[in-house]
N, C-alpha and C positions, 0 to 999 in steps of 0.2 A: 298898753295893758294886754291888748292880742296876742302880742308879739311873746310876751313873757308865759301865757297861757299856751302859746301855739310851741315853744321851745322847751316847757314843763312835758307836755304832753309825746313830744317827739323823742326826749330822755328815757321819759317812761316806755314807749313801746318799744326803741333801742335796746334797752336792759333786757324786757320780757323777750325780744328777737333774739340776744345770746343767750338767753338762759335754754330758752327752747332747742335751738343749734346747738349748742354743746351736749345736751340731753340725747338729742337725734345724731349726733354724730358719735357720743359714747355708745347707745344702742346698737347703730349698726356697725359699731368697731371690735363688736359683742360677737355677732355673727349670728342665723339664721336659727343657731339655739334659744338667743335670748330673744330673739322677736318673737321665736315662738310660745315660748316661755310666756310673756309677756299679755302675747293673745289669749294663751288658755286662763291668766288670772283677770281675763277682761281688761285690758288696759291699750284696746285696740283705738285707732285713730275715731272710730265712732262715738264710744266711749266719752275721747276728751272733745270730740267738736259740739257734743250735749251735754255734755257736763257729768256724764252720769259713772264717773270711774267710782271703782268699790273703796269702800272704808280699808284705810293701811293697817288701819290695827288689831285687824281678824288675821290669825296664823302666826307661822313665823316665817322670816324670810332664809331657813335655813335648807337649801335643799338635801342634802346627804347627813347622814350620823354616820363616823368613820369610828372603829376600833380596831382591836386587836384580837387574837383567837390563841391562845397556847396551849400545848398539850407536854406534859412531861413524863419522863420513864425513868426509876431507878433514879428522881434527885435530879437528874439534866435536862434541859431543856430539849423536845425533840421533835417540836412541830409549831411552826408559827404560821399564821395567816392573818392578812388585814381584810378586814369587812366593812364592806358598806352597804348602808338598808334607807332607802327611802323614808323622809320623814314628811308628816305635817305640823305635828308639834313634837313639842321634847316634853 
């Protein structure tokens, strides 16, 4: 019965071990923006060793709002520019 309990148990920390590695290995495949990124919405290694990361579902996870800018003359198109502006919400 051990045996089946100690095999149970060893599956389960395996799983939580890639899920955690493949997370750690996306982040730093991210590069030095998104750990930073990551730090400033509190989701630093302190965070997860207390358990204490913030609720996901304040904000949104979108960082930039992208448009467009036109300006016309006489009927023809004579001035484009794309814009982008920091968001927290839409």
């Amino acid at each position: 019965m051990t045996e089946i309990l100690f095999a149970f148990a060893s599956t389960l920390f395996a799983c939580v071990a890639v899920i955690v590695s493949v997370a750690f290995v996306r982040v730093l495949r991210a590069g030095p923006k998104k750990v930073s990124y990551l730090r400033h919405k509190r989701y630093g290694l302190a965070a997860w060793a207390t358990g204490a990361l913030p609720k996901t579902n304040v904000g949104t996870t979108v960082h930039e709002l992208e448009g467009l800018e036109l300006k016309a003359r006489n009927g023809r198109l004579a001035y484009v520019r794309q814009t982008r502006a920091t968001t927290s919400e839409i």
